[in-house]
N, C-alpha and C positions, 0 to 999 in steps of 0.2 A: 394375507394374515387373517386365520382364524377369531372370531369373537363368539363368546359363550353368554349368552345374555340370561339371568339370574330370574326365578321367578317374580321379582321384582318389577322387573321392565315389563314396557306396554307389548312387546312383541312376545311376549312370553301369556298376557291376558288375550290379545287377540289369536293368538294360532290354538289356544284353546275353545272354537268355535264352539262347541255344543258336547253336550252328554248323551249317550243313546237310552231310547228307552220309551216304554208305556204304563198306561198305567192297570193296576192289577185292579179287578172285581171282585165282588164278593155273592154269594148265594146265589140263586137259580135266576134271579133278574139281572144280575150281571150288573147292577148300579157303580158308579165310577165313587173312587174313592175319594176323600175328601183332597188327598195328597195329592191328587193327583195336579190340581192347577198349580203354578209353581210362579214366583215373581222374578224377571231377568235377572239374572246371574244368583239366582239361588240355586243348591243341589238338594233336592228332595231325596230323601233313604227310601227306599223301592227296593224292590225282587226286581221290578222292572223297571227302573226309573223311565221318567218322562225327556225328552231333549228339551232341552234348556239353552238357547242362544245369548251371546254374550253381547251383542249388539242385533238392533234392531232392524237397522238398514243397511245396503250398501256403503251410504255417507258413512253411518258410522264405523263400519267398516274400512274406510278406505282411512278414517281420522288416526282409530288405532297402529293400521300401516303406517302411517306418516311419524306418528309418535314412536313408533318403533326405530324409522328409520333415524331420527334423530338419536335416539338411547345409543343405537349402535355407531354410528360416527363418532360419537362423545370418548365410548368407550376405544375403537377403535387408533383415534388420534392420543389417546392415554397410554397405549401400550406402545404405539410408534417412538413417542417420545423416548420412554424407559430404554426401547431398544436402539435409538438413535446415541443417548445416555451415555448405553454400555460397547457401544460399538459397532452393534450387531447388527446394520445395514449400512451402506454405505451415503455418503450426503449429499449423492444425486439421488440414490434411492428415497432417502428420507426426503427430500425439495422438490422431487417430484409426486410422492405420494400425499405430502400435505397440503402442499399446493391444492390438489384435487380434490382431497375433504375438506380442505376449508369454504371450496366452492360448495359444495353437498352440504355442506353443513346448514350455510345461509340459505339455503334452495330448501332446505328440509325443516330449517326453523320457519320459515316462511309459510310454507304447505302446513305446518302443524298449529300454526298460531298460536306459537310459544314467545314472549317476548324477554320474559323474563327467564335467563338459562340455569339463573343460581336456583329460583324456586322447583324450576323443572327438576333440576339431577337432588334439591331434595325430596321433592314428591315421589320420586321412584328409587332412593335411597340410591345415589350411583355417585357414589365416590371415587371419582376420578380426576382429582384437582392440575395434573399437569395438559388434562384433556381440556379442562376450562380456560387456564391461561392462554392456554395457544389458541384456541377459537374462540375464547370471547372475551379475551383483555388484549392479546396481542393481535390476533388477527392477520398475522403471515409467517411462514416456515423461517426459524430459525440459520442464522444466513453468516456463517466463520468468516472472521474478518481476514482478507488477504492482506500481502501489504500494499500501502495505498498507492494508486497509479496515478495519472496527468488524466488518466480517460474515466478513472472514478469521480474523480473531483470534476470533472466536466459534465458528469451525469447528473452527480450532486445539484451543482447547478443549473443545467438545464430543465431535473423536474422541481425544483424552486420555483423557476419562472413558469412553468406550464401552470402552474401552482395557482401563483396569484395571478396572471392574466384570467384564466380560469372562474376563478371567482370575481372579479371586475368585468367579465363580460355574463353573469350572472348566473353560472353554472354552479348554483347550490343545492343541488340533490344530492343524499349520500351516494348513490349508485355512480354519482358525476365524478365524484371528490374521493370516495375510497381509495379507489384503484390508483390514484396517482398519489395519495397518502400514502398507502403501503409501496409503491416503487421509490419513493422520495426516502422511507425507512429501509427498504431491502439496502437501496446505496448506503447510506451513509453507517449502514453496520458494516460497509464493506473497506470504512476507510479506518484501517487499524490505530491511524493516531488519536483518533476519537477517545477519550472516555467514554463507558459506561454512562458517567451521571450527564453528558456536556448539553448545555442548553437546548441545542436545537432536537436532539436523539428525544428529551424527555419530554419537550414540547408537541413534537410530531406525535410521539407514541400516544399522548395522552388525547390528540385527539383522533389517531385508532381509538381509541376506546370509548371513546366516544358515541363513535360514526358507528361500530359491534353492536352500541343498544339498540341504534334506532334502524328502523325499515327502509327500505332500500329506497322508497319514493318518499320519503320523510326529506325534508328540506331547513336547510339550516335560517333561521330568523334574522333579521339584520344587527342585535346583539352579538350573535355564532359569529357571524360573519365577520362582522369588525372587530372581533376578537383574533380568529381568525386569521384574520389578513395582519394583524399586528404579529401575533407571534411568528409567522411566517415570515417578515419581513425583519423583525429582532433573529430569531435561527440563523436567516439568511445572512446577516449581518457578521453573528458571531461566525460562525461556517470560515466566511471570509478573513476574517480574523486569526483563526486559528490556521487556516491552511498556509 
C-alpha cells in the first residue's frame, strides 16, 4: 500500500538534504558576498545559491529517518483501516498487515523518542484519527467475532491465568505483560456473546491503553499492580458468569 507523505511530515524535511549552490563575488577582488554565509535550514536568494543542509550530523540525520518512519506507519495503518472499513482487503489480509505495523510502530516510536503520539501527529499536522486509535489506544488488529466455541472460552481462560500467575511471580514490565494483555483481548472479541461494554472486554482494554503510553521496560509500581491483579481477577470472575 502506497503512502504519500505531505510536506508536512519529517520525511518530506529530511529527503530535502540540501540546496546547490555558491556564492557570487563582486569586482576584481572577487570578495564573498555578505549572503553568502547562511544559518541551517535557511534559503539564501543567489544567482548561485550556497548548499544549505538540513541537519548537521549523521545523528541527526538518522533522527529525521526515524521521525519519518513513524509519520508513515501512523499514516499507513489510517488508510488500512478505511480499507478494511469498506471491504477492500480481506481480514487475513488486514490481521496480518496490522499485526506487523503495530510491531513497527512501537520499534519506531521508540527509535524516535516520541512518547507522546497525540502531540507528535499534531506537531506534523497528520490527521489520521483511525491510525491513532488502533495503535495507540487499542493497540491490536481488530478481530470479528466468530460464534463462540468450548476452545475460545478455554483460551479465555487459560490467558487469565497466564495472567495473573505472571504477575504474582513478578513479571511486571510492559514488554512482559502486553503481549499476553493483547492475546487475553484478541480472545475474548472472539467470543460473540460478549457485549461490547461487558466488564472484563473494558477493563482489559483500558489497560492496553495503558501499557501503549508507557515504554517497553517501564514497569508497572505496586499500586498498577494490585490494581491490576484485582481487575483481572473481577473480568475473570465475571467471564465465568457470563459463560
Amino acid at each position: 500500500m502506497a503512502v504519500f507523505l505531505g510536506p508536512n511530515s519529517p520525511s518530506f524535511i529530511a529527503s530535502t538534504s540540501s540546496y546547490s549552490s555558491t556564492n557570487s563575488s563582486h569586482g576584481s577582488g572577487g570578495s564573498a558576498s555578505p549572503l553568502g554565509s547562511t544559518h541551517l535550514g535557511s534559503v539564501v536568494a543567489s544567482s548561485r545559491p550556497n548548499e544549505v543542509k538540513l541537519y548537521a550530523n549523521s545523528k541527526e540525520r538518522e533522527q529525521y529517518d526515524h521521525l519519518a518512519e513513524l509519520f508513515s506507519i501512523i499514516k499507513t495503518v489510517d488508510a488500512l483501516e478505511k480499507a478494511y472499513s469498506r471491504d477492500a482487503v480481506s481480514i487475513a489480509e488486514y490481521q496480518a498487515s496490522c499485526s506487523k505495523l503495530i510491531i513497527q510502530f512501537r520499534t519506531a516510536k521508540r527509535f524516535a523518542g516520541v512518547h507522546d503520539i497525540a502531540q507528535f501527529m499534531k506537531d506534523y499536522q497528520l490527521d489520521c484519527p483511525l491510525g491513532y486509535h488502533r495503535l495507540a489506544v487499542v493497540g491490536i488488529p481488530d478481530v470479528p467475532a466468530p460464534i463462540g466455541t468450548a476452545k475460545i472460552v478455554a483460551e479465555v481462560v487459560q490467558y487469565f491465568i497466564t495472567l495473573m500467575d505472571s504477575l504474582k511471580l513478578g513479571m511486571v514490565a510492559v514488554d512482559e505483560i502486553q503481549p499476553l494483555l493483547g492475546d487475553l483481548m484478541s480472545s475474548l472479541n472472539q467470543v460473540n456473546t460478549l457485549p461490547p461494554e461487558f466488564e472484563a472486554k473494558q477493563k482489559v482494554q483500558h489497560w492496553l491503553t495503558t501499557l501503549n503510553k508507557m515504554k517497553a521496560s517501564d514497569e508497572l509500581d505496586k499500586e498498577q499492580i494490585r490494581q491490576m491483579m484485582f481487575d483481572l481477577e473481577s473480568s475473570y470472575n465475571a467471564f465465568h458468569r457470563a459463560i
